[in-house]
KEVO-377401 format. One line per 3 residues: number of its first residue (from 1); for each residue x, z, y of C-alpha. Coordinates in steps of 0.001 Angstrom, whole numbers, plus 500000, padded with zeros to 6 digits. Example, Ala and Ser with C-alpha at 12.3 -4.5 7.8 and 13.67 -1.06 7.14 Angstrom:
<recs>
1 = 512300 507800 495500 | 513670 507140 498940;
</recs>
This chain:
<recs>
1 = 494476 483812 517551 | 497044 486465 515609 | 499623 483932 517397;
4 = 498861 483978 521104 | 498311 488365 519789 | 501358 488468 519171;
7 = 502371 486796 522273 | 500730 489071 524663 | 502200 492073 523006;
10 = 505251 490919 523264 | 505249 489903 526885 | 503864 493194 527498;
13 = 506621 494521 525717 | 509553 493180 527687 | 507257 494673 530862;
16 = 507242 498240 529407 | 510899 497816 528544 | 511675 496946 532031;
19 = 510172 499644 533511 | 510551 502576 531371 | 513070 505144 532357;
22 = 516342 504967 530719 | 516451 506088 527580 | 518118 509468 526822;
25 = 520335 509433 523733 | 521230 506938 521514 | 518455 505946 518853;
28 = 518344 503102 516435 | 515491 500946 514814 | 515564 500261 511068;
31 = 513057 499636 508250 | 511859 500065 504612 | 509288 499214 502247;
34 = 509743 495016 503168 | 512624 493059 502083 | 513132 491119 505060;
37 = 512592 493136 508688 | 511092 490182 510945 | 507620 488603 511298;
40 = 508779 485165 510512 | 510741 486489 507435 | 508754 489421 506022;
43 = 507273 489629 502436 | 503342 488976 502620 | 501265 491902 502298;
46 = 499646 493137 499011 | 500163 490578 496615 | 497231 490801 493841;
49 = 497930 487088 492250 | 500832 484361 491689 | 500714 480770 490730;
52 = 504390 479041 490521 | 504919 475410 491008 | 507280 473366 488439;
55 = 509635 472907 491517 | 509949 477030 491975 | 507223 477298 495029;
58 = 505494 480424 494524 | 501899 481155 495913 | 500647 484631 496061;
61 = 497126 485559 497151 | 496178 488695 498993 | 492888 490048 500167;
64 = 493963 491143 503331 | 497623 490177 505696 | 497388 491193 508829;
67 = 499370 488545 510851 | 499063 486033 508415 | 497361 483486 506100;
70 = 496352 484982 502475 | 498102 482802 500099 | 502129 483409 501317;
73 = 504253 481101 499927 | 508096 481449 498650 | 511159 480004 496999;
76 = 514170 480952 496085 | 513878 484447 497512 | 512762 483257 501051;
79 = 509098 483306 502958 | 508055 479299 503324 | 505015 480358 505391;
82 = 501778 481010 504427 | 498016 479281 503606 | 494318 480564 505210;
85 = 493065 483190 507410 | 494227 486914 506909 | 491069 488136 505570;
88 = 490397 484316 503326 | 490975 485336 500200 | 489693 488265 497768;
91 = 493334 488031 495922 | 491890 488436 492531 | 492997 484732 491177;
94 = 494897 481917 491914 | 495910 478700 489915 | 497323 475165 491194;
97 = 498553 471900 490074 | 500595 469176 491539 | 498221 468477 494625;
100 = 496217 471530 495471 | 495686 474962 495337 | 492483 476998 493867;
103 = 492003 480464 494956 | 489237 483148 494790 | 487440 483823 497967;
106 = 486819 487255 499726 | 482961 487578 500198 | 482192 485244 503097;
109 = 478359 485730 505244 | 478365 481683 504610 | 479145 481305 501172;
112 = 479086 485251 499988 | 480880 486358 497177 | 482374 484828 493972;
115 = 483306 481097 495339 | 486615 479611 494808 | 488248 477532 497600;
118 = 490533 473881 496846 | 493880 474300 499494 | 495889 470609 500039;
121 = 499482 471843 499140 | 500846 469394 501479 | 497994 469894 504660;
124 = 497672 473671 503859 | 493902 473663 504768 | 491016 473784 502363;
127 = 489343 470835 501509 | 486825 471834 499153 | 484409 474503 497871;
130 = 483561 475810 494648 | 480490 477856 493996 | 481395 479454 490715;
133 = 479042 482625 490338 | 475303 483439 490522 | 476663 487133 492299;
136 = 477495 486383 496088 | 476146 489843 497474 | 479387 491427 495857;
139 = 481878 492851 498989 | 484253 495756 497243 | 484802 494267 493678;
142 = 486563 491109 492229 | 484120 488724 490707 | 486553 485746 490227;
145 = 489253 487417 487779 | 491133 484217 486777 | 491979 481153 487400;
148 = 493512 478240 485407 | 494007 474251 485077 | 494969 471907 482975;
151 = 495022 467842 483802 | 491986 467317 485475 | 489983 470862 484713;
154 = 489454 473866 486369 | 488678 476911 484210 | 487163 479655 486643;
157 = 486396 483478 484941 | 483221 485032 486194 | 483592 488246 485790;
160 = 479402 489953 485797 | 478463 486265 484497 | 480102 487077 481571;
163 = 481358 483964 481532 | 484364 481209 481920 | 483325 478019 483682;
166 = 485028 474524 483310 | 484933 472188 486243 | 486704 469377 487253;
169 = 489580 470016 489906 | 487275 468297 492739 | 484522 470471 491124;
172 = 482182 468508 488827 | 480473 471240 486263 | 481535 470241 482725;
175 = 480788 473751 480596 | 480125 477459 480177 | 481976 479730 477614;
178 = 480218 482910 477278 | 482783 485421 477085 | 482292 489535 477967;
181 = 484221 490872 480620 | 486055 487885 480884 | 489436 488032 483028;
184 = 493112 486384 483390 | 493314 482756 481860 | 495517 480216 480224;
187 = 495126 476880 478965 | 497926 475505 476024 | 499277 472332 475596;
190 = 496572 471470 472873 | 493488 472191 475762 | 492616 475763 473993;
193 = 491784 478181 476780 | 493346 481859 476244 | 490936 484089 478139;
196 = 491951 488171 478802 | 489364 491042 478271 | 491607 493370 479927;
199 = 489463 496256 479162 | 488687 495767 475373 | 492897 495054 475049;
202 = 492106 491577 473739 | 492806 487480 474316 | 490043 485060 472884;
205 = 491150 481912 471826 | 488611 478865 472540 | 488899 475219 471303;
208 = 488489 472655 473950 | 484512 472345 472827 | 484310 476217 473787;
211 = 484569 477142 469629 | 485706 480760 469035 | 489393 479938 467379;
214 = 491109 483099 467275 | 491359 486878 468573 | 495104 488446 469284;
217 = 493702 492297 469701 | 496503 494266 471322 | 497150 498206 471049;
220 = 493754 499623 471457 | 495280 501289 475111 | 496116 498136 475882;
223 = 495436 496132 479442 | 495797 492491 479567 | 496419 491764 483064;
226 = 498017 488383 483322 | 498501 485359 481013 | 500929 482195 481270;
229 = 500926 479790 478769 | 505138 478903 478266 | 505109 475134 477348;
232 = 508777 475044 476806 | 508652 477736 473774 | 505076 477194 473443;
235 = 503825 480785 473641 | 501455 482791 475245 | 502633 485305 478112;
238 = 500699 488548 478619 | 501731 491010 481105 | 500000 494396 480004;
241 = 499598 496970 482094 | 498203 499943 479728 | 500798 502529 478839;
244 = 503589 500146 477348 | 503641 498347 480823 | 506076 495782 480006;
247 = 504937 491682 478869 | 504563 490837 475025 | 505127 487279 473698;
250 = 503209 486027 471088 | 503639 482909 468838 | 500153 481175 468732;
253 = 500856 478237 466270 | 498463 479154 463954 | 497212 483026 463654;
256 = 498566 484525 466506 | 501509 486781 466265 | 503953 489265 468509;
259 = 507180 487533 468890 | 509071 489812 471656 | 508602 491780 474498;
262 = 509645 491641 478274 | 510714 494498 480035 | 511352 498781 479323;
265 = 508467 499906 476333 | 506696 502096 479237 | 507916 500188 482566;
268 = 508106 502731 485567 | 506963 505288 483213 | 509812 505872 480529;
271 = 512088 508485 480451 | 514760 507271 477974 | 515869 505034 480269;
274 = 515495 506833 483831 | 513197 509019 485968 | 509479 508824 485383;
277 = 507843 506813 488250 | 511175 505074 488597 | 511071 501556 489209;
280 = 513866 498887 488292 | 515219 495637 486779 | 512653 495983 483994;
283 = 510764 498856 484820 | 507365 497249 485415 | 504388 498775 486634;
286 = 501106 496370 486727 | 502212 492800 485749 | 499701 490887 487319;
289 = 501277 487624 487288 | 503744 485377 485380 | 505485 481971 485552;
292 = 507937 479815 485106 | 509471 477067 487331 | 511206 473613 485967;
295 = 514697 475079 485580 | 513190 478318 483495 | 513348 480801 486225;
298 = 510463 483570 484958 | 508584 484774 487750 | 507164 488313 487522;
301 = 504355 489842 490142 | 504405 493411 489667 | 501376 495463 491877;
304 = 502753 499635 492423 | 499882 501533 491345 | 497684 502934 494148;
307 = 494272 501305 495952 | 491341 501563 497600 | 487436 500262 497393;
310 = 488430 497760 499947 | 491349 496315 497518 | 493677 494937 500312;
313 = 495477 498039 500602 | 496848 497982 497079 | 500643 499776 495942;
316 = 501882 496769 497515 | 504086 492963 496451 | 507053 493436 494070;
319 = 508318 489899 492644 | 511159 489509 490545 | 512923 486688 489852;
322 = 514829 486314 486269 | 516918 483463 485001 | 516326 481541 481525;
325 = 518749 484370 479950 | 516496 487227 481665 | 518970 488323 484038;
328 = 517258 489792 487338 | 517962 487087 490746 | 516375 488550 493159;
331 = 513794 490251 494377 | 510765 490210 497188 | 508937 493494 497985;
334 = 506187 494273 500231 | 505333 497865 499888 | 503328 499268 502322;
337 = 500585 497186 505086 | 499043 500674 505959 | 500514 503539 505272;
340 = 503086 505908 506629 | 506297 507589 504739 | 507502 510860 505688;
343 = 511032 511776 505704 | 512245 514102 502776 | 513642 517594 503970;
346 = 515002 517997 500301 | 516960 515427 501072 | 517424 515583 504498;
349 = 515722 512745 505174 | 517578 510254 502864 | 514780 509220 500886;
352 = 510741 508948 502594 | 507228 509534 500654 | 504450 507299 501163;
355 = 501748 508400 500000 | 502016 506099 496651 | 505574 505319 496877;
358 = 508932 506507 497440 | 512100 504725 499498 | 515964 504996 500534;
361 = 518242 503091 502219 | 518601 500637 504986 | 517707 497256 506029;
364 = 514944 497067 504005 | 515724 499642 501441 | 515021 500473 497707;
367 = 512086 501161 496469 | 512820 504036 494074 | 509611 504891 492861;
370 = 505631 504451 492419 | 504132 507895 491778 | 501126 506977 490489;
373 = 500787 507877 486675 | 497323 506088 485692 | 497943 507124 482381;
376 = 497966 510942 482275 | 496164 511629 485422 | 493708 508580 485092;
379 = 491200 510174 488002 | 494021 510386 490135 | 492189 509712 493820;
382 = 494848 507324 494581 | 493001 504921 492203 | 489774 505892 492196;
385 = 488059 502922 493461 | 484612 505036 494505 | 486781 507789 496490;
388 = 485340 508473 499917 | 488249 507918 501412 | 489701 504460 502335;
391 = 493314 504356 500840 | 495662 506930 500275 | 499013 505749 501748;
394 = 499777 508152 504081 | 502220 510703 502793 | 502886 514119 504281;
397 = 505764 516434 502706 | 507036 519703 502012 | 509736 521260 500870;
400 = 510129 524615 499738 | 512835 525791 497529 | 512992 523032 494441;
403 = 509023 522457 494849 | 508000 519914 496542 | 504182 519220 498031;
406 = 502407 515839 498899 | 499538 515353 500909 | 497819 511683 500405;
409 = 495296 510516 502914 | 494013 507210 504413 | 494043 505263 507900;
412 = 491671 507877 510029 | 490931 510719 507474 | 488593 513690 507033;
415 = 489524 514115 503353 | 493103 515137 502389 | 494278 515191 498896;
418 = 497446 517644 497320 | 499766 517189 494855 | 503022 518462 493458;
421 = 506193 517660 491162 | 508106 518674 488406 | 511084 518047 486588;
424 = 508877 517197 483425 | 506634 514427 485449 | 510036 513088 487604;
427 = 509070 511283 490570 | 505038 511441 489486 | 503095 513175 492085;
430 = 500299 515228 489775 | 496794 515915 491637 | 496255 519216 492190;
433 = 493542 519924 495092 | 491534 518241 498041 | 490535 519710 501306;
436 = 487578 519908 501754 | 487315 520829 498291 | 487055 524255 495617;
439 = 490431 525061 495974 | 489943 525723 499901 | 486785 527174 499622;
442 = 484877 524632 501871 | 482797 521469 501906 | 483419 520848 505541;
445 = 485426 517675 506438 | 488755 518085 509028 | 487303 516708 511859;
448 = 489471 518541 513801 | 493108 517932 513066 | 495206 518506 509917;
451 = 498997 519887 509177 | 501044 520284 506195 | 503789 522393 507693;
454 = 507602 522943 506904 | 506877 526061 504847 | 503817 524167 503012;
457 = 501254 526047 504892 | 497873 524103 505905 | 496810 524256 509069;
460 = 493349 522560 509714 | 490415 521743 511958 | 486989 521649 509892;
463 = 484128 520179 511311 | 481513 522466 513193 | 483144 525504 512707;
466 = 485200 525471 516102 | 488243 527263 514491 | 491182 526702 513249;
469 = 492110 527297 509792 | 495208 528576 508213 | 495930 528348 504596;
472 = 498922 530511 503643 | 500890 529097 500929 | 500687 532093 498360;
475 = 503465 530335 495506 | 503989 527637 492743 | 503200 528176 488757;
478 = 505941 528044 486158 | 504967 523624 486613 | 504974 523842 490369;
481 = 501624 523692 491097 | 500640 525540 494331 | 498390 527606 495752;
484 = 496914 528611 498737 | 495184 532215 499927 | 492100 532294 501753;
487 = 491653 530915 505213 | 492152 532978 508048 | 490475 531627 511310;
490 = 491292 531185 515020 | 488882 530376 517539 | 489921 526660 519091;
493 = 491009 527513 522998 | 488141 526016 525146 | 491048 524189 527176;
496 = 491352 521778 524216 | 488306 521297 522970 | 486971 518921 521586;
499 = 490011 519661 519382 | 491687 516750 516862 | 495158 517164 515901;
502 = 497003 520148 514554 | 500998 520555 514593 | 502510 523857 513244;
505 = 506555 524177 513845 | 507113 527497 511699 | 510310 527453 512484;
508 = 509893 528202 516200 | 506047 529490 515471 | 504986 526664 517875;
511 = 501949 524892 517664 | 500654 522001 519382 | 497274 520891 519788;
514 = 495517 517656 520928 | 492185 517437 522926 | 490129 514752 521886;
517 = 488411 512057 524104 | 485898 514373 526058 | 482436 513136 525980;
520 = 483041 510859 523195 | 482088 511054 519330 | 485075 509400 518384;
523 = 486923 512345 516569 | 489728 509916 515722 | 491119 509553 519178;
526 = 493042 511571 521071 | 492242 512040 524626 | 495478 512595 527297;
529 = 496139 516288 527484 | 497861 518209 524877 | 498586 521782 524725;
532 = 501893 523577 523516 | 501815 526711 522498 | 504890 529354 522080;
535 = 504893 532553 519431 | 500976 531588 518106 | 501376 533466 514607;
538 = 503017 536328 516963 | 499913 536487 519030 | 499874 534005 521838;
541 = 496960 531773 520672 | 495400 531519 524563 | 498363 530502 527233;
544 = 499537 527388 526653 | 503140 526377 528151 | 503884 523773 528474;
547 = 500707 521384 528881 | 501815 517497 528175 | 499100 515100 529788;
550 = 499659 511915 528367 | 499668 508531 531218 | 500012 505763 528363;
553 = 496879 504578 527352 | 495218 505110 524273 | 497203 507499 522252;
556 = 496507 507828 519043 | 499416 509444 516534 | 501811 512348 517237;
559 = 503819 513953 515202 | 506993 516908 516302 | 509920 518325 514786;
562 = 512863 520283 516368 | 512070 520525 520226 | 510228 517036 520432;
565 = 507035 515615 519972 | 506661 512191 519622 | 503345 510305 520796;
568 = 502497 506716 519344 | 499822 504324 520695 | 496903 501948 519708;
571 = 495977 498446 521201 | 498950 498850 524283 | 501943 498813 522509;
574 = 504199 500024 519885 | 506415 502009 521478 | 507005 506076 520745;
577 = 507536 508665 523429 | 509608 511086 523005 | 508406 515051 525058;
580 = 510653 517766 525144 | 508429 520729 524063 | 510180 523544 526016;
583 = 509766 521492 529476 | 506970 518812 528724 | 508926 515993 530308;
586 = 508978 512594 528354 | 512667 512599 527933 | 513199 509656 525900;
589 = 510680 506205 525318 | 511674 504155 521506 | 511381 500425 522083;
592 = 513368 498882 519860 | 517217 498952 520191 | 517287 495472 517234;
595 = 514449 493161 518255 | 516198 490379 516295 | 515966 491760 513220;
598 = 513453 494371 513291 | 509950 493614 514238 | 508009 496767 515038;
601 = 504578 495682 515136 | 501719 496345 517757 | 500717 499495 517668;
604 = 500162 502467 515284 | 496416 502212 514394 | 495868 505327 512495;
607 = 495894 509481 512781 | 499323 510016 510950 | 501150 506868 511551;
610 = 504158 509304 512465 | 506130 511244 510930 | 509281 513089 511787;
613 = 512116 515662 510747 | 515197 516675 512643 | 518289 516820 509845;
616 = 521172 518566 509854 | 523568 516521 511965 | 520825 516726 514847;
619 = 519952 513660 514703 | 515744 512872 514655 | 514158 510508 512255;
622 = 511024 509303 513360 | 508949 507013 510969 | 506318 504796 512011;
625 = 503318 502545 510068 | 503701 499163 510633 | 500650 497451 509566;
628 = 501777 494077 510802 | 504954 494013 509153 | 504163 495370 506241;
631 = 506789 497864 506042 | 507936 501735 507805 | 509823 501288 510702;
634 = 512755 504441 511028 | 514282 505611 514433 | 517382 507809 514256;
637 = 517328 509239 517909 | 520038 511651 519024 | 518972 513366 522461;
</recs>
């Protein structure tokens, strides 16, 4: 099905290509956020869990991969396919032995939640099913929250049972251990099972009967995210993801004690050894799985802090690859399934802000930070599970002066959240304000188009109210917080209404507006005419010239900078327009000048998808979400 997709879009593809106009300019097509740049190749999408084979196979398990199977699969440093449907899995847990694979399952209307599935390593398909809890109504949270075996036993934690089960590996019931909160597992060489209660900071240790041997109780802050029992040193692994954020060894011959540690004291989070929110070598953010291969390799899953209710739109896949000395080998990253980056002015667009994470380079990239803190800004709406929104991985920026502002938001937004920097926090983006919200004086939701402009002005559409609203940036505190003044209304022209995007150019006072899909209640969509209009703050806020009218179907992002706006497209194809806002002719169509080695996706699904800054030389950088691949595609167009 995603296959023959795929196929179509592709054919359709070559089509467009053939009969677009010649390109004006010179543009080329890079990427970020994914290691590798192609379908085929690409780093799976969201990574929650990792099991490794003796032999070095790794299997990670995701909730949601758009274009393919749940479970991906890797060795040394290279994609070996994947296992499942896209939407199989819930990603929470996964375990394996010599034959199969045992994963969590995403609620299912068949089965329904809290089930474990039995995957043939060799056939790749499931062969058997594991009903593990009593709660199978459960759609947004984990129930299965670890997975383990040993010889011929499955150990399954049920997370509101309160409970770890013990089957055999073709699923035979053998026991219960009643265990609170009960998460990540391991089983030693003796048969003892090491169970996590990540939130109480400790590991239980049960005898083989299900006896209550001993308690290791970490720091009191404390997270216990993933366990690995190390049979060649014979201790116990424990990636914790509280504030030390690195993985702590302990000795568990006898009473349980700390050994040594893996990784910076504080991960992405220290500043002895580099900017906060910077990520490196050894600067961990959630461990959330560990292993070791045959040869000693250690294995590390990292997750970048940032989610949603919906879980498969998570910070993203960072795996790191150490040998037996604890050197770094490579890495695989998977950053971003969707979510768009916007290119830095500060830095004339060298480096680009998601709306969790931060990236440079070409071919792939770095990934220089998460800017998440979880620690000191623990309600940040990034990870706030309950938020109304569905992810926050959209980034918007401004720069002004040496502040800098980010606006988070999700796939098709009414809610848009604010936050700023300092040198104190580094690359940590602290929460300062949501629209609607107190700090904009309404409850209303933007219905009706949203912009973050150059200067850090808002500009924004809010539902019912058939204006448009301007926020004037007023200034920063001494810790570069801003603020806004009070909004100052225009009526929407009736030649665009129903109204739903906004695009303020304050360097030319231009502003663009898009007319919804008339007659339709879908305030998501944009319809085919948009309006341009010259000198608004100076008074023209009536005549537009020029008016674009759109002839691709189904546009649904735009985005401008410079004398150019740039129009994207859902369900056609992914392919960006480029209009020259003085004339409104489409001067320019973006294909893709490197189809064999950057794959571009389908579409662009969501509101802000694009992003865009002209830089110094000229030369436009357009960024695009690329939910298929997994990553940001860049174009660098010269007109």
């Amino acid at each position: 099905m995603i296959t023959k997709r795929i196929y179509v879009t592709f054919l359709a593809t070559l089509l467009i290509a053939t009969l677009a106009p010649e390109c004006q300019g010179q543009y080329t097509t890079d990427w970020v956020a994914n290691t590798f740049g192609t379908n085929a190749t690409r780093v799976g999408s969201v990574a929650r869990s990792m099991w490794i084979a003796p032999e070095g196979v790794i299997y990670t398990a995701s909730m949601w991969d758009e274009n393919e199977g749940g479970v991906a699969i890797y060795q040394n440093g290279q994609s070996l396919g994947s296992i499942g449907g896209h939407g199989e899995f819930q990603g929470s847990a996964i375990t394996g032995n010599a034959t199969s694979i045992f994963a969590a399952l995403q609620f299912n209307t068949t089965y329904g939640s809290g089930a474990v599935g039995r995957y043939n390593r060799t056939t790749q398909t499931r062969d058997f099913l594991i009903p593990v809890s009593a709660t199978t109504t459960e759609r947004r949270a984990d129930v299965i929250t670890g997975l383990a075996t040993s010889g011929s036993l499955l150990y399954a934690s049920d997370f509101p049972g309160n409970r770890v089960r013990v089957y055999t590996t073709d699923g035979v019931w053998r026991q219960d251990i009643a265990v609170s909160g009960p998460g990540a597992l391991a089983v030693d060489s003796a048969g003892n099972i090491w169970i996590a209660q990540r939130s109480a900071g400790a590991i239980l240790e049960f005898n083989p009967a299900g006896v209550l041997v001993n308690t290791i109780q970490m720091p009191v802050a404390s997270r216990p995210s993933s366990l690995y029992f190390d049979s060649s040193t014979g201790c116990l692994v424990i990636g914790d993801e509280g504030p030390d954020m690195n993985i702590k060894i302990y000795n568990i011959l006898g009473i349980p004690f700390l050994v040594s540690t893996f990784g910076i004291q504080g991960g992405y989070l220290d500043t002895t050894t580099g900017i906060k929110g910077q990520v490196g070598d050894k600067r961990f953010t959630r461990v959330t799985g560990i292993g070791k291969d045959a040869a000693g390799n250690l294995y590390v899953l990292n997750n970048p802090w940032g989610g949603s209710w919906d879980l498969g739109r998570d910070g993203g896949t960072d795996i790191h690859s150490y040998d037996s000395f604890g050197h770094l080998q490579w890495k695989l990253q998977s950053l971003n399934f969707e979510g768009g980056a916007a290119p830095d002015p500060g830095t004339d667009s060298t480096y680009f802000y998601g709306g969790t994470n931060i990236y440079t380079g070409t071919a792939g990239g770095t990934f220089v930070a998460n800017t998440v803190d979880p620690i000191d800004y623990p309600s940040d709406p990034r990870i706030n599970i309950n938020d109304r929104s569905r992810d926050e991985h959209f980034g918007q920026l401004a720069t002004v002066g040496a502040n800098r502002i980010l606006v988070a938001s999700g796939q098709n937004p009414d809610t848009f959240y604010f936050f700023h920097f300092n040198a104190a926090n580094g690359y940590i983006a602290i929460p300062d304000a949501t629209l609607p919200g107190t700090a904009f004086n309404t409850t209303a939701p933007v219905r009706d188009g949203f912009c973050l402009d150059s200067k850090g002005e808002v500009w924004a559409g809010l539902d019912k109210t058939n204006a448009i609203w301007h926020y004037p940036l007023t200034g920063f505190d001494a810790n570069g917080q801003p603020s806004w003044g009070a909004g100052i209304a225009t009526p929407i022209p009736g030649t665009i209404t129903p109204l739903t995007r906004i695009i303020y150019l304050p360097e030319s006072d231009t502003m663009i507006l898009a007319q919804g899909v008339v007659g339709s209640t879908d305030w998501t969509s944009i319809g085919t005419r948009i309006e341009v209009y010259h000198g608004w703050l100076a008074g023209n806020t009536t005549v537009p010239n020029p008016v674009i009218n759109l002839t691709s179907a189904n546009p649904k992002s735009i985005t401008a900078a410079g004398n150019y706006l740039f129009v994207g497209y859902v369900h056609t194809v992914p392919n960006i327009d480029a209009f020259n806002l003085t004339t409104g002719s489409l001067d320019s169509t973006l294909i893709n000048s490197n189809p064999n080695t950057v794959y571009v996706g389908n579409d662009v699904d969501s509101m802000y998808g694009l992003r865009s800054y002209r830089r110094s030389t000229g030369e436009y950088v357009i960024t695009k979400d690329n939910y298929n691949g997994t990553s940001v595609v860049i174009y660098r167009w010269t007109p």
